[in-house]
C-alpha positions in Angstrom: 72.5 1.7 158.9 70.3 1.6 162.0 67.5 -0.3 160.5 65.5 0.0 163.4 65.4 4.0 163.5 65.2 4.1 159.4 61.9 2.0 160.4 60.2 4.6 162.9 60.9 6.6 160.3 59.5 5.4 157.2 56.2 4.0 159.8 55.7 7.8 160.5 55.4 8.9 157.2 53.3 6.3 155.5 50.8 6.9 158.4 51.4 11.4 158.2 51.5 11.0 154.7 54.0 13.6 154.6 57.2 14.2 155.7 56.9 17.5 157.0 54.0 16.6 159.0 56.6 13.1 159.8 59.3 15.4 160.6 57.6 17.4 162.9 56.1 14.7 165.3 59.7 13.0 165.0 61.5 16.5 166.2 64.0 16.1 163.2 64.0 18.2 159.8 62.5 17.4 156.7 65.8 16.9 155.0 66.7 14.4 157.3 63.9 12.4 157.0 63.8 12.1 153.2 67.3 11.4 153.4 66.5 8.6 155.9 63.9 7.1 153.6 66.2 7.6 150.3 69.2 5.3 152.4 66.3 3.2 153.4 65.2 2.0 149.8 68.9 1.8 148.5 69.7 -0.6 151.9 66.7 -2.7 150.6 66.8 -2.3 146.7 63.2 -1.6 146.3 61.0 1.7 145.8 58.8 2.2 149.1 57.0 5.5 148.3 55.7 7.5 145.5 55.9 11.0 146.2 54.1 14.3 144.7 54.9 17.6 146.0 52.4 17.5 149.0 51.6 13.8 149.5 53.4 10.4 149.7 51.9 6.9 148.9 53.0 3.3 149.6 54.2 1.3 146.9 52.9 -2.5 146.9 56.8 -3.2 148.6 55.9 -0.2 150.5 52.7 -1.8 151.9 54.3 -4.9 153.2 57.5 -3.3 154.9 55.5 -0.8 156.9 53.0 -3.8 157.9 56.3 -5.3 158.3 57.9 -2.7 160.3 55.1 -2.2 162.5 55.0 -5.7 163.9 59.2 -5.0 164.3 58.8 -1.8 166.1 56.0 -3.3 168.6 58.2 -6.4 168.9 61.5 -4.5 169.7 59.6 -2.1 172.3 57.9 -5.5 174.5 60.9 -7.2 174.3 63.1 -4.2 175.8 60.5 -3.7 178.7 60.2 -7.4 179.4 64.2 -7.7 179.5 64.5 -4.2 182.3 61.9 -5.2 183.9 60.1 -2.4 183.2 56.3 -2.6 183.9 53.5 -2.6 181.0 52.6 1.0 180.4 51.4 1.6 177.1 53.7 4.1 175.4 54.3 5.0 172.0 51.2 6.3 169.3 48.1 4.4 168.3 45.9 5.6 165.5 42.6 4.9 165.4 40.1 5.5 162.3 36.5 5.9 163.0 33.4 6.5 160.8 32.8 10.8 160.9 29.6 10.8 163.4 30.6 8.0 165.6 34.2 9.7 166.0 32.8 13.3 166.5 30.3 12.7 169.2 31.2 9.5 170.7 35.0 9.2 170.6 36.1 11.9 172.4 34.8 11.0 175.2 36.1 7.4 175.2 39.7 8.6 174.4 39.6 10.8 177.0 39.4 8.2 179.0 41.7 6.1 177.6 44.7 8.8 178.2 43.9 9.0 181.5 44.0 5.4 182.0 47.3 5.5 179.8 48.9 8.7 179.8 52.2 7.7 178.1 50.2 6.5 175.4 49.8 9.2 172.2 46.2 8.6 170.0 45.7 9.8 166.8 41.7 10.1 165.4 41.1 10.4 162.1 38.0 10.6 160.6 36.5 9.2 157.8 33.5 7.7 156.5 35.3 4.9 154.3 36.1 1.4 154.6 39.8 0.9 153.8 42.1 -1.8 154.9 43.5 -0.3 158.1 47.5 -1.4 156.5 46.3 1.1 153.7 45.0 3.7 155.5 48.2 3.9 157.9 45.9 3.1 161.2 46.2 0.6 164.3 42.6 0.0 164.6 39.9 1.0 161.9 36.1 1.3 163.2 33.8 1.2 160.2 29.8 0.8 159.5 28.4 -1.5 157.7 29.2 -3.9 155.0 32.8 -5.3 154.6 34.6 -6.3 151.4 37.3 -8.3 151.9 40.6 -7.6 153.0 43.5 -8.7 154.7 42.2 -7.4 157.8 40.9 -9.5 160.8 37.5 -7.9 161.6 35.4 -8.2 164.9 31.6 -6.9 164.9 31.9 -5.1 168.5 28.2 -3.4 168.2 25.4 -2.1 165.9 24.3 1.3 165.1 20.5 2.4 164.9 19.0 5.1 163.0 16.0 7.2 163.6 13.7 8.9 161.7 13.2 11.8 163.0 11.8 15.9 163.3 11.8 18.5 165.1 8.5 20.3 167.5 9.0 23.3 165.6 8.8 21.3 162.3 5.8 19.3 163.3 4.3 22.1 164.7 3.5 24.0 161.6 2.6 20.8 159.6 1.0 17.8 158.8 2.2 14.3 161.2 3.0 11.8 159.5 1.2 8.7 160.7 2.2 5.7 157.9 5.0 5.6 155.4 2.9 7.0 152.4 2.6 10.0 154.4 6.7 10.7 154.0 6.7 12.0 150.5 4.5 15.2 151.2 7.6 16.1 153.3 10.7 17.9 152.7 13.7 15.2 153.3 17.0 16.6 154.6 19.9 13.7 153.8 23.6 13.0 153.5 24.9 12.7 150.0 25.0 9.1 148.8 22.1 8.4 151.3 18.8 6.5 150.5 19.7 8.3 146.9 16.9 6.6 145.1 14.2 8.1 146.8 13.5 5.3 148.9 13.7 5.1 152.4 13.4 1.1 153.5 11.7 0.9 156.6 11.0 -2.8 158.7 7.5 -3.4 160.1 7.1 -4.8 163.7 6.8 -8.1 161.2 10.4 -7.7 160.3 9.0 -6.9 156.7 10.9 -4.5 154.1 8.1 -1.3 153.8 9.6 0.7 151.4 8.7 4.3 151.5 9.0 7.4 148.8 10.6 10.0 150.0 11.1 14.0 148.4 14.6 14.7 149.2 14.9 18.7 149.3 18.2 19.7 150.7 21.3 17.0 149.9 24.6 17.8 152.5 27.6 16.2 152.9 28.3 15.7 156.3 25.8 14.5 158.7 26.2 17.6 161.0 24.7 20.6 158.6 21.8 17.5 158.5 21.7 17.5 162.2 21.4 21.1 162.5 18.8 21.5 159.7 16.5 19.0 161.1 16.7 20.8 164.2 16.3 24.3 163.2 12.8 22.1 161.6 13.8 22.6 158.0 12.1 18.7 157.8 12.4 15.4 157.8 15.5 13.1 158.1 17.1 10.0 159.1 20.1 10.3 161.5 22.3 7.6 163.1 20.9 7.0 166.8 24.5 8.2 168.6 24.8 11.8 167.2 20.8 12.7 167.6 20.0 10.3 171.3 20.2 13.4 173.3 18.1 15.6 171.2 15.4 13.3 171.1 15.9 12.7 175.0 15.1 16.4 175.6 12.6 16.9 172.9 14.6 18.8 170.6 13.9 15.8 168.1 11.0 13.6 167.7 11.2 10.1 166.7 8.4 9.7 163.4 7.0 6.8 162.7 7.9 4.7 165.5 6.4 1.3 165.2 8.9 1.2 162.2 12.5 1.0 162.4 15.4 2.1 160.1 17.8 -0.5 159.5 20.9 0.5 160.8 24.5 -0.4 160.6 26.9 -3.5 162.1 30.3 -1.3 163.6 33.2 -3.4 163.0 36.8 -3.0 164.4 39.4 -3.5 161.9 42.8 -4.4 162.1 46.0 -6.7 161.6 47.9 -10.0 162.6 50.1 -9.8 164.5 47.9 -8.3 167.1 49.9 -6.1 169.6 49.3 -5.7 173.4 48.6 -2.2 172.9 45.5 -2.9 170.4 44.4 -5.7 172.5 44.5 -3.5 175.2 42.3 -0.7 173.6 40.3 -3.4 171.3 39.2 -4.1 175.4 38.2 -0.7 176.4 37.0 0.2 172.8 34.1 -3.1 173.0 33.1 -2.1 176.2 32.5 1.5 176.0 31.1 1.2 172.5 28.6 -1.4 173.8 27.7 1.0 176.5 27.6 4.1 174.1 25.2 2.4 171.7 22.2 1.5 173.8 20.9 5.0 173.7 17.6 5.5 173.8 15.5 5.3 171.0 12.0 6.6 172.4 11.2 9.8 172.9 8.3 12.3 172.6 5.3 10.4 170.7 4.2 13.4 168.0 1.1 12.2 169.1 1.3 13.6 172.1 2.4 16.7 171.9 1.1 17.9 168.5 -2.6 17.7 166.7 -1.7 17.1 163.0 -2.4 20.7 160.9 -5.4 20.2 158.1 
């Protein structure tokens, strides 16, 4: 059998999940492809999938032949340009994983410019807020917040992510400012699920010390956009990652609470595997420098000081 082809294959599905979805990029039918991957684990002599009626999932053989494969299929496609000749233009499909606000507001903008600077080259975003090895979660290079477990990933810190505390005019308006962390609990708090679910929000003095502050969580979301939006419309308080909420608080739209005390925010890691391709070196390049741009928003805005006198 053509081993190299049955390879492509069997990559495409572990990182679809699904061989519809595999079939379709591929341009082949669904029969064909399961067929492909049946003749595939009889030439080897090993189970590679588990399959449900909607889904497919690497075995632990599985695991290793598609890291496997991947290092093949990268190997066979740089050896037959360097043998024609042909120049280095990055072809094929990279998939890149990044955390849900990071990838929705920042992202875009930086792939955008990475198929314009490679426009053979096919990306693949998916979101997610997990950490997952990126052999597990079918990806080239994984971008994930804060801390890691381990893995048999390499992983490069390539920036760190700030958060904000943070209201809106309308909000403040119509309320008391608060002026020192004690303040925070006589305010409705808007959060993400899973987020400071203790009631404490950990702030860091200008001493570097831990001020831990109560906080009255009244509305719990699961994405950080419906947060976004809430805090805006000035249904309260909340914390939001600097990158998503920079340009409201540029314009006013959010103000920055309690600024002489920060939020500690997160370490953004790239994730991914030896051996390390040209193509991921490549982006790793233009991922580090744009993110490291991206990041240094600004994280002053509108004192509520100054535009607001605290209500009695």
């Amino acid at each position: 059998m053509d081993i190299l082809a049955a390879m492509r294959i069997f990559v495409r599905v572990v990182e679809r999940g699904n061989m519809s979805r595999a079939a379709r990029d591929l341009g082949i039918g669904q029969p064909a492809v399961s067929d492909r991957i049946h003749r595939l684990e009889e030439h080897l002599g090993v189970k590679l999938l588990r399959r449900s009626t909607r889904v497919v999932a690497c075995t632990d053989e599985g695991t290793l032949f598609y890291e496997r494969s991947k290092q093949v299929i990268e190997a066979a496609e740089e050896a037959c340009a360097a043998a024609s000749g042909r120049d280095r233009t990055l072809r094929g499909v990279l998939r890149i994983a990044a955390p849900q606000g990071l990838g929705e507001v920042i992202m875009p903008r930086i792939l955008t410019g990475i198929s314009e600077e490679h426009p053979k080259l096919n990306l693949d975003l998916i979101l997610n807020d997990q950490i997952v090895d990126p052999v597990t979660e079918g990806v080239d290079i994984s971008l994930r917040l804060g801390r890691l477990d381990e893995g048999t990933y390499i992983a490069r810190q390539i920036g760190h992510v700030r958060r904000v505390l943070v209201a809106s005019p309308d909000y403040l308006g119509r309320t008391s400012v608060p002026h020192c962390p004690e303040d925070l609990i006589s305010h409705p708090y808007i959060r993400v699920m899973g987020v400071f679910g203790d009631g404490i929000l950990r702030l860091v003095d200008a001493q570097d010390c831990l001020v831990p502050a109560a906080i009255k969580a009244a509305v719990n979301m699961s994405h950080w956009r419906p947060v976004y939006e809430s805090l805006i419309a000035g249904a309260g308080i909340g914390v939001l990652q600097e990158p998503v909420c920079a340009q409201a608080i540029t314009d006013g739209r959010l103000i920055r609470l309690l600024p002489q005390y920060t939020v500690p925010g997160f370490d953004l890691h790239a994730l991914f595997t030896r051996p390390i391709s040209s193509k991921v070196r490549t982006i790793m390049t233009v991922l580090e420098r744009e993110l490291a741009t991206a990041l240094q928003g600004p994280t002053s805005g509108p004192k509520p000081s100054a535009r607001f006198q605290p209500s009695s």
